[in-house]
C-alpha positions in Angstrom: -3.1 39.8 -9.0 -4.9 38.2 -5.6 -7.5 37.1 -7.9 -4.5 35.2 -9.9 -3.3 33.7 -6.8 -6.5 32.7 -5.9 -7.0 30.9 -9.5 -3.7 29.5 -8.8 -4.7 27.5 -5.2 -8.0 26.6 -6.6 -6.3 24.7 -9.7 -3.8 23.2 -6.8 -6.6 22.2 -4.4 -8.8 20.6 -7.3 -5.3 18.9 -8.9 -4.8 17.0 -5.4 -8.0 16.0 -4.7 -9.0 15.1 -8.0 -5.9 12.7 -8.7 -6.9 11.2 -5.0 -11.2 10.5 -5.9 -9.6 9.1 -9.4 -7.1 7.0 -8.1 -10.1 6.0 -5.6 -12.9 5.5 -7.9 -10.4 3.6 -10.6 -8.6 1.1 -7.9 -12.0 0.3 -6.4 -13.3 -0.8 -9.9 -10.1 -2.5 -11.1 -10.6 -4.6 -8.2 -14.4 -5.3 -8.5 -13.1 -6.1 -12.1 -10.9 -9.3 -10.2 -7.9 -7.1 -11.7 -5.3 -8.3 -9.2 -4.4 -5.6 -6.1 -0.6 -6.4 -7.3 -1.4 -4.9 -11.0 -3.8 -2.0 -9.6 -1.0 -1.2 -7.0 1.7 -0.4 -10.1 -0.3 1.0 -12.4 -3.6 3.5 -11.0 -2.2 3.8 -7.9 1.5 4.6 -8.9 0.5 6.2 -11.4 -2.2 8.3 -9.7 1.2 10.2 -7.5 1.9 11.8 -11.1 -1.5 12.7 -12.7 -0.6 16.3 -11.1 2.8 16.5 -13.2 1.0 15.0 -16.4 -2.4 17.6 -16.2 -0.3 20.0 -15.7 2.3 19.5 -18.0 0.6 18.7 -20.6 -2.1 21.4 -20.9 0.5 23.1 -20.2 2.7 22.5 -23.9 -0.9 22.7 -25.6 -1.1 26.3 -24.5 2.5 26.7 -25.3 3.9 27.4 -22.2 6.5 24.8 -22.7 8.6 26.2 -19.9 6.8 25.4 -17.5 6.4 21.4 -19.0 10.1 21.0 -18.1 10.1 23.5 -15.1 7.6 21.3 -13.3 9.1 17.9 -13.9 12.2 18.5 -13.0 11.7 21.3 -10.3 9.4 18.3 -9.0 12.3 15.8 -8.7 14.3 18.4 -6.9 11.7 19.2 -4.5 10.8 15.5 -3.8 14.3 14.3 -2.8 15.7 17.7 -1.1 12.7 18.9 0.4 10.3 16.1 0.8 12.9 13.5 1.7 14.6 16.0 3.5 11.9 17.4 5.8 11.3 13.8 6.4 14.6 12.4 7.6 14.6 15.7 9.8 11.8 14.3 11.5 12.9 10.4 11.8 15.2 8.3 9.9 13.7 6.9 7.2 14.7 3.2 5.8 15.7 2.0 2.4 14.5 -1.0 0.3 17.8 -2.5 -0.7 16.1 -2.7 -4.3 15.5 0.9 -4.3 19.1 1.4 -3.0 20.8 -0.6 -5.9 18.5 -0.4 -8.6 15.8 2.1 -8.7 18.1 5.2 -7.6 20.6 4.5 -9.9 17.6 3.8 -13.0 16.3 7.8 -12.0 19.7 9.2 -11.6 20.5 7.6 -15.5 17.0 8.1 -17.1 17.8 12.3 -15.5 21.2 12.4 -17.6 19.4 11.0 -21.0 16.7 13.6 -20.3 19.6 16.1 -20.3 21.4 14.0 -23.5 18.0 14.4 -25.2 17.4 18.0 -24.2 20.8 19.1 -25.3 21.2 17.5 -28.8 17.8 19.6 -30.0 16.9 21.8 -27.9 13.6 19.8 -27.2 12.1 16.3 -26.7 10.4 15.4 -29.7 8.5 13.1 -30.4 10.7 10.0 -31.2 12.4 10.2 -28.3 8.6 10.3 -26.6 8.0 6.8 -27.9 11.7 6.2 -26.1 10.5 7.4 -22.8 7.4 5.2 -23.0 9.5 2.1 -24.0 11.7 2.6 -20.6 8.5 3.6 -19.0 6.9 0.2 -19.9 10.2 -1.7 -18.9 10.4 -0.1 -15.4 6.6 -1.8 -15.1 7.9 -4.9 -15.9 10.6 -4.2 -13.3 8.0 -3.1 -10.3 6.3 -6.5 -11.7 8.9 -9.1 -11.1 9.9 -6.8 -7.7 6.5 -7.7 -6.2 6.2 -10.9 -7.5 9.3 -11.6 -5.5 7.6 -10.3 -2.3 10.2 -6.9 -2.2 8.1 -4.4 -3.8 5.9 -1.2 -2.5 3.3 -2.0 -0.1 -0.2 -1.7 -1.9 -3.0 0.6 -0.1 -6.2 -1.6 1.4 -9.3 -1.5 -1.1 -12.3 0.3 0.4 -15.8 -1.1 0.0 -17.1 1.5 -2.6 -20.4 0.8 -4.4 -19.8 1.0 -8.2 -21.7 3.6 -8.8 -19.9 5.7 -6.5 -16.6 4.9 -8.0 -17.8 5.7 -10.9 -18.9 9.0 -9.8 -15.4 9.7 -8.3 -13.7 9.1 -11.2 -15.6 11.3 -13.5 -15.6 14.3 -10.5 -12.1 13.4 -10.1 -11.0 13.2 -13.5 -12.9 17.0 -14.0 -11.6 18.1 -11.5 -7.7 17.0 -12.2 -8.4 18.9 -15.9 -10.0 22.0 -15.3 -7.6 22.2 -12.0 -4.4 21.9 -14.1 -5.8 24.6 -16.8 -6.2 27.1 -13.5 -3.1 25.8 -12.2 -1.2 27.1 -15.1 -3.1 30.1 -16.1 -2.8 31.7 -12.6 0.9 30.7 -12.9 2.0 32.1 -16.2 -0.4 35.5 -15.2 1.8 35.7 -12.5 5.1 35.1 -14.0 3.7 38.1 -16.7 2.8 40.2 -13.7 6.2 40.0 -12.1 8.2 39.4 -15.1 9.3 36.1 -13.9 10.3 33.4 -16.3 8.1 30.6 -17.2 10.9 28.5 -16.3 11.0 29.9 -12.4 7.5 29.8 -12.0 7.6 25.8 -13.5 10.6 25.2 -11.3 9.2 26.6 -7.9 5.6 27.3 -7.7 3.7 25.3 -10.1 6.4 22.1 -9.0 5.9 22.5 -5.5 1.7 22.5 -5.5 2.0 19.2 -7.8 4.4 17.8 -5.4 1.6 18.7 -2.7 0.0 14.7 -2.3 4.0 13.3 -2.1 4.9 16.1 0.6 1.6 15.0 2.7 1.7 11.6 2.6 5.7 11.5 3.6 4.8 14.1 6.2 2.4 12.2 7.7 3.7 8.5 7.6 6.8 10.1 9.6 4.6 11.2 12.0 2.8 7.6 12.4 6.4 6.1 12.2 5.2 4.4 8.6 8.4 5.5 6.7 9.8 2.3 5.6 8.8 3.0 2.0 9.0 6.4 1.7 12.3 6.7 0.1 11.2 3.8 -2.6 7.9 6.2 -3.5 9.3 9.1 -4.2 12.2 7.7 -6.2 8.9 5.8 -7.8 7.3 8.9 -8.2 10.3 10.7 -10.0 10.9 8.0 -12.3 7.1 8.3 -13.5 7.3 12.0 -13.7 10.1 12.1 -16.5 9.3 8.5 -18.2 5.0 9.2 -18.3 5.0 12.7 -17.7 7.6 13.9 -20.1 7.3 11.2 -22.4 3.2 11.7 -23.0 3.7 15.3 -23.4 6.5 14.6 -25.7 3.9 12.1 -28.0 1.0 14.9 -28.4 3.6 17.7 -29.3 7.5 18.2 -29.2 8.6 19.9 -25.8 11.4 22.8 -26.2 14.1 22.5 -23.9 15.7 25.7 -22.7 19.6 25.9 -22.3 19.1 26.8 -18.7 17.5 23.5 -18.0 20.7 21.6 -17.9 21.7 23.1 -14.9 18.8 22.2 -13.1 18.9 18.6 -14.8 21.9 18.8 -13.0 20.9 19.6 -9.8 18.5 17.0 -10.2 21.2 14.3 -11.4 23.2 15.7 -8.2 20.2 15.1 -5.7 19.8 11.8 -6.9 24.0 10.9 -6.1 23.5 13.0 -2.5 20.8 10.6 -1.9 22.3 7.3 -2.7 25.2 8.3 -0.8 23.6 9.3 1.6 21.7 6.0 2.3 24.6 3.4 1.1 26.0 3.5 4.3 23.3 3.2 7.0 20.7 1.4 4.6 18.3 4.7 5.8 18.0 8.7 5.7 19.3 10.0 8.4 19.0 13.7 9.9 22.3 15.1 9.3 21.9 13.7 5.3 18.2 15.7 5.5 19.5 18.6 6.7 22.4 18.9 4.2 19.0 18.0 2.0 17.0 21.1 3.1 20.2 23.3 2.8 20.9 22.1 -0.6 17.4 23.2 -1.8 18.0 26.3 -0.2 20.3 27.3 -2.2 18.9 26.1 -5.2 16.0 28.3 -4.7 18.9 31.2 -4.0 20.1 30.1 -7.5 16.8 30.6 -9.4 15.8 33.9 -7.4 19.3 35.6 -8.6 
């Protein structure tokens, strides 16, 4: 079992690291490539914050541990707004984009319900509904796109002088690194969830979504600390809507996903977290503490839920 566990913060440690030398070695090149910063900022980059979701969740439907597919995505969104945001606003209040306010948290909160609409009706996300997810997925690009255009988008990260070599080297170290640490990640989790004849659905919901959530919990962590939060809120709403539109809806394309009863409830939860936050921001136009402890309590008992 400790050498399990062991398997299990290896896959997480090369997941997080990996998706960060890819994103690296990828943007750097884009760039060198005259690829605008604006289009490397909404694609690699953005996209980069869910290749832990997508490595995961995908190798893990191939192995057919489906459970943890859904687990992960949406035990991710959970995590992100009442744990992530919430640890967040604890330590400072954290501003809103009024774009994020009025359209993007709404957009999540919707694309959650059809997720549960979809889920429901079959008992799975097949592979139609895939090439659904991917057609939203592409229109929320072309969103982001005008958004920035407009000067109100996400801030973009400052490119690094990287020889191309070296990029190069990142993104095939990173890229190995995000695959053979998401095939880790999941057999030390389902070994475990065997062991202690837990559910693949717990272990997707709680363990395996909280070390993919791992970069987003950092970097929030951190840029509250600094007193950088002003677009914290914006990327992890980003970052949710990427995990169920690309995540969800690639897995969905290489092989239909089962959907377990029991997921509507937390679909739920996660349709809920996404109403607690926009209330909880409508007023203010920012996060404060007494919405992120509500937050943190909230994912409490949640996690009570799934232990009972």
């Amino acid at each position: 079992m400790i050498l399990q566990i062991m398997i299990l913060l290896l896959g997480f440690v090369l997941l997080v690291k990996g998706a960060d030398w890819f994103v690296e070695g990828a943007a750097s090149i884009a760039r060198k490539l005259g690829i605008p910063q604006l289009i490397v900022g909404l694609t690699i980059v953005a996209m980069g914050t869910s290749m832990p979701e997508a490595a995961v969740s995908i190798t893990a439907a191939l192995n057919g541990n489906a459970g943890i597919t859904i687990g992960n995505v949406i035990g991710s969104n959970i995590l992100n707004v009442f744990l992530i945001l919430g640890i967040t606003a604890v330590i400072t209040n954290v501003a809103i984009q009024k774009s994020t306010l009025y359209y993007e948290i709404p957009f999540m909160t919707a694309i959650t319900v059809v997720m549960m609409i979809f889920g429901k009706t079959a008992a799975s996300i097949p592979f139609s509904e895939g090439v659904i997810f991917w057609i939203l997925f592409i229109l929320f690009l072309v969103y982001l796109f005008i958004m920035a255009k407009k000067g109100t988008g996400q801030e973009e990260e400052e490119a690094r002088n990287i020889p191309v070599w070296k990029c190069i080297l990142f993104m095939v170290i990173g890229g190995f690194m995000v695959v053979k640490g998401s095939d880790l990640a999941v057999s030390g989790a389902s070994e475990i969830a065997r062991y202690f004849g837990m559910s693949e659905r717990f272990i997707g919901l709680t363990i395996v979504a909280f070390g993919t959530s791992l970069p987003e919990l950092v970097t929030s962590v951190m840029a509250a600390k600094k007193g950088n939060v002003g677009i914290a809120i914006g990327n992890i709403v980003g970052s949710n809507i990427f995990n169920i539109l690309f995540v969800i809806g690639t897995t969905a394309l290489i092989c239909t996903v089962p959907f377990e009863p029991k997921f509507l409830i937390d679909s739920g939860v996660a349709v809920f977290s996404g109403i607690l936050l926009w209330v909880g921001t409508f007023r203010h136009k920012e996060l404060r503490r007494s919405c992120g402890i509500v937050m943190l309590l909230c994912y409490a008992a949640y996690f009570a839920y799934l232990c009972m």
